[in-house]
Backbone as a printed PyTorch tensor [residue, N CA C, xyz], in Angstrom:
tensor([[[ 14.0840,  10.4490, -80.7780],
         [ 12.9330,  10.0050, -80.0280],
         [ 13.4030,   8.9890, -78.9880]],

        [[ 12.6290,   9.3320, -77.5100],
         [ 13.5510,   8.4670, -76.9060],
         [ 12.6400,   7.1450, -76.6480]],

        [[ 12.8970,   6.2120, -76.1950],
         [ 11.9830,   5.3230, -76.0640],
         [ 11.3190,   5.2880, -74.7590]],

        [[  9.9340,   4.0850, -74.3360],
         [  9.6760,   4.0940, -73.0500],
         [ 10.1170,   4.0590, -72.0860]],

        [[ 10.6820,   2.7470, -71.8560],
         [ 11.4620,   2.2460, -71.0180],
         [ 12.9480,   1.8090, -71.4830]],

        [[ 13.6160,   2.1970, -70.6930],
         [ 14.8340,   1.6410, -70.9800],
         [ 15.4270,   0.3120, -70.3410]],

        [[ 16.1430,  -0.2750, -70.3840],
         [ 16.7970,  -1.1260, -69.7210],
         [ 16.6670,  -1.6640, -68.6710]],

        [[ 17.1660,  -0.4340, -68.4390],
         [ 17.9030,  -0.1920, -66.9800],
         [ 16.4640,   0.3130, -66.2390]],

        [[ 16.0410,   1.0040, -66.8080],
         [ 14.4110,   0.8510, -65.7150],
         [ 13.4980,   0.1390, -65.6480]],

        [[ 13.3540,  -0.7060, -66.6870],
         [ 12.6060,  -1.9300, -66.1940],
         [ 14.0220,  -2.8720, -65.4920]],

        [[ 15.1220,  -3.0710, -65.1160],
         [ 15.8120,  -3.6970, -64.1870],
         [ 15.5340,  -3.3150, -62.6440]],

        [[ 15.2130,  -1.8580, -62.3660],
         [ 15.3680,  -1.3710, -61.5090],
         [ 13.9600,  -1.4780, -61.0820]],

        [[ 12.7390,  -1.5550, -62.1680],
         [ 11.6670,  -1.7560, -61.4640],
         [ 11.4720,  -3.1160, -61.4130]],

        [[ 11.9460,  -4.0200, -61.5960],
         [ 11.7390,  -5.4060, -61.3040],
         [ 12.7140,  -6.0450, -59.9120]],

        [[ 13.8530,  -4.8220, -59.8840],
         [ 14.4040,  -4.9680, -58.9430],
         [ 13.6790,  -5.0110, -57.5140]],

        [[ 13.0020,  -3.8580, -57.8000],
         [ 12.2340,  -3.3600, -56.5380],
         [ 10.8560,  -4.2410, -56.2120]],

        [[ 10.0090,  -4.4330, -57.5970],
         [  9.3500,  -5.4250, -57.2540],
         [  9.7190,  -6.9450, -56.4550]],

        [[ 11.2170,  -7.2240, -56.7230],
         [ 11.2210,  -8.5540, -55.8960],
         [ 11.7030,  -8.4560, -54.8500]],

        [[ 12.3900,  -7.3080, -54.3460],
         [ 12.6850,  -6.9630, -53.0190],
         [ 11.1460,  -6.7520, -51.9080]],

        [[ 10.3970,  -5.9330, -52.4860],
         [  9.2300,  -5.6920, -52.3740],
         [  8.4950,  -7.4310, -51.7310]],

        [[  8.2300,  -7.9640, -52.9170],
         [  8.0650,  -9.7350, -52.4700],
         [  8.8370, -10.5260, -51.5640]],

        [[  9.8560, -10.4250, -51.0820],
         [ 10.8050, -10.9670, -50.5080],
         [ 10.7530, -10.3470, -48.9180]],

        [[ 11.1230,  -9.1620, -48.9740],
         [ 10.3960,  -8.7660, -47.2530],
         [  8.8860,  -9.0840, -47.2090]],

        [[  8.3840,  -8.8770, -47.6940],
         [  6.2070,  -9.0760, -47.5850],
         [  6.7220, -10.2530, -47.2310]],

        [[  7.5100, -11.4770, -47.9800],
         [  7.4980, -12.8160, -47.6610],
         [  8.3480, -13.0360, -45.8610]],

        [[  9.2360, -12.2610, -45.5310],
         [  9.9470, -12.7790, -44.3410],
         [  9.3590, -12.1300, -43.4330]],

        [[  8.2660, -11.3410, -43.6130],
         [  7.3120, -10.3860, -42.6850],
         [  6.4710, -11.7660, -42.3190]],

        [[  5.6890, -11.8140, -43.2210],
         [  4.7660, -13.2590, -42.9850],
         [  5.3380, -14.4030, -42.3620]],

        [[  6.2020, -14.3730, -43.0190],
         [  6.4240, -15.4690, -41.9090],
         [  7.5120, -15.2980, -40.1990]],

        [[  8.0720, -14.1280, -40.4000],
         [  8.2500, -14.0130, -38.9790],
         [  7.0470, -13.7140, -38.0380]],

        [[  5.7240, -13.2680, -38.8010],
         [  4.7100, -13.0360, -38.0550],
         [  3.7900, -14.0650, -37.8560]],

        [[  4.1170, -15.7110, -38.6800],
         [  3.5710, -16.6790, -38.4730],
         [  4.3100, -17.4910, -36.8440]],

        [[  5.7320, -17.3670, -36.9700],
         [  6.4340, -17.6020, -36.2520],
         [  6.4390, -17.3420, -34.5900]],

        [[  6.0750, -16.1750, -34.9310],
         [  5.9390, -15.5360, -33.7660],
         [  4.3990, -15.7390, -33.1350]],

        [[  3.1520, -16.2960, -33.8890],
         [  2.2140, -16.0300, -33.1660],
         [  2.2250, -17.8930, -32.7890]],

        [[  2.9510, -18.7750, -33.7830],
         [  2.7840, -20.0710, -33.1020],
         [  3.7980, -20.0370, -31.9290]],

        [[  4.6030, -19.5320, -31.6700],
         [  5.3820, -19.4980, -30.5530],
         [  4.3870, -19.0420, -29.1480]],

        [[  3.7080, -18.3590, -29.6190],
         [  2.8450, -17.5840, -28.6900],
         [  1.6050, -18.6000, -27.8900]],

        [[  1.0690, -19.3500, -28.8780],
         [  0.2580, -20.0100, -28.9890],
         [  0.4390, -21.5150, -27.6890]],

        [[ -0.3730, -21.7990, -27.2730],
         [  0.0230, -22.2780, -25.9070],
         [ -0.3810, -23.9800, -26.8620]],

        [[ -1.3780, -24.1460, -27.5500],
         [ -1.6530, -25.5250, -28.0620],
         [ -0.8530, -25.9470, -29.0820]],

        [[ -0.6690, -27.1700, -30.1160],
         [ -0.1930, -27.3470, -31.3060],
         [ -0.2800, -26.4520, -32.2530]],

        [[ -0.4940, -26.1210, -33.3440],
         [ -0.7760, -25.2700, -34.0300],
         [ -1.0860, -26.0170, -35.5600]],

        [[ -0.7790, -27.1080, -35.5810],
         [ -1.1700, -28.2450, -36.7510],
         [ -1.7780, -28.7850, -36.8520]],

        [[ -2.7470, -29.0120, -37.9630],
         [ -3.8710, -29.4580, -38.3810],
         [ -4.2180, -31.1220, -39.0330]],

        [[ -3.9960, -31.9010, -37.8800],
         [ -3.1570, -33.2360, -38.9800],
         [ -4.2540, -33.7070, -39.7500]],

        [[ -4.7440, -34.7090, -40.2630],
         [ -5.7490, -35.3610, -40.9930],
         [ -5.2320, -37.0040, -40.7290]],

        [[ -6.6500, -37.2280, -40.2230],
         [ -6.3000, -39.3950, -39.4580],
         [ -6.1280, -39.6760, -41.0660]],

        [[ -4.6280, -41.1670, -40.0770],
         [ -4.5760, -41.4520, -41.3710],
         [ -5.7660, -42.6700, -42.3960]],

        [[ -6.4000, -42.4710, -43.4010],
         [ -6.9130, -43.5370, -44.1230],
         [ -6.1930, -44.2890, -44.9420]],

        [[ -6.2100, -45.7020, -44.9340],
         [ -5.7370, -46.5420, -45.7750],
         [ -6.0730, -46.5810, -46.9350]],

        [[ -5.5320, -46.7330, -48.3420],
         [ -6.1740, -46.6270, -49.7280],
         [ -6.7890, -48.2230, -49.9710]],

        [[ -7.4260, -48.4670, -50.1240],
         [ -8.1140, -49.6140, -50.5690],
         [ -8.1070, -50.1410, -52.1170]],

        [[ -7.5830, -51.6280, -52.1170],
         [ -7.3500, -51.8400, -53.8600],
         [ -8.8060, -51.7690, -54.4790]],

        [[ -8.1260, -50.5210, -55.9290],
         [ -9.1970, -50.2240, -56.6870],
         [ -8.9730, -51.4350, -57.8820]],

        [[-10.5810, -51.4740, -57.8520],
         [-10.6920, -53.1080, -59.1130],
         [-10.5960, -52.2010, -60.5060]],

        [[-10.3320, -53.0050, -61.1080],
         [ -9.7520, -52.9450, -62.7650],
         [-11.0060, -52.6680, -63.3630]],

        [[-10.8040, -52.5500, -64.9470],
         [-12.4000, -53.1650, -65.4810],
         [-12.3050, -54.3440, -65.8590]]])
């Protein structure tokens, strides 16, 4: 009886799954890259800075 999976095919499908993740990932971001390049304004979203104010004890 042979079994489900072997080894070597769950290696090969995990292989592929992270190759799979890894271009999707350098896609995104060469396509982030490319549209802030494009982009004629900043492209960053800053937030003013606030000072933290001392919090009282009990």
């Amino acid at each position: 009886m042979r079994r489900s999976f072997s080894n070597d095919d769950l290696d090969a499908g995990l292989t592929v799954s992270f190759m799979l993740r890894l271009l999707a990932t350098v896609a995104f971001g060469v396509r982030s890259a490319l549209a802030a390049r494009r982009s004629a304004t900043p492209t960053a979203n800053e937030t003013p800075y606030v000072p933290v104010t001392a919090v009282e004890g009990p």
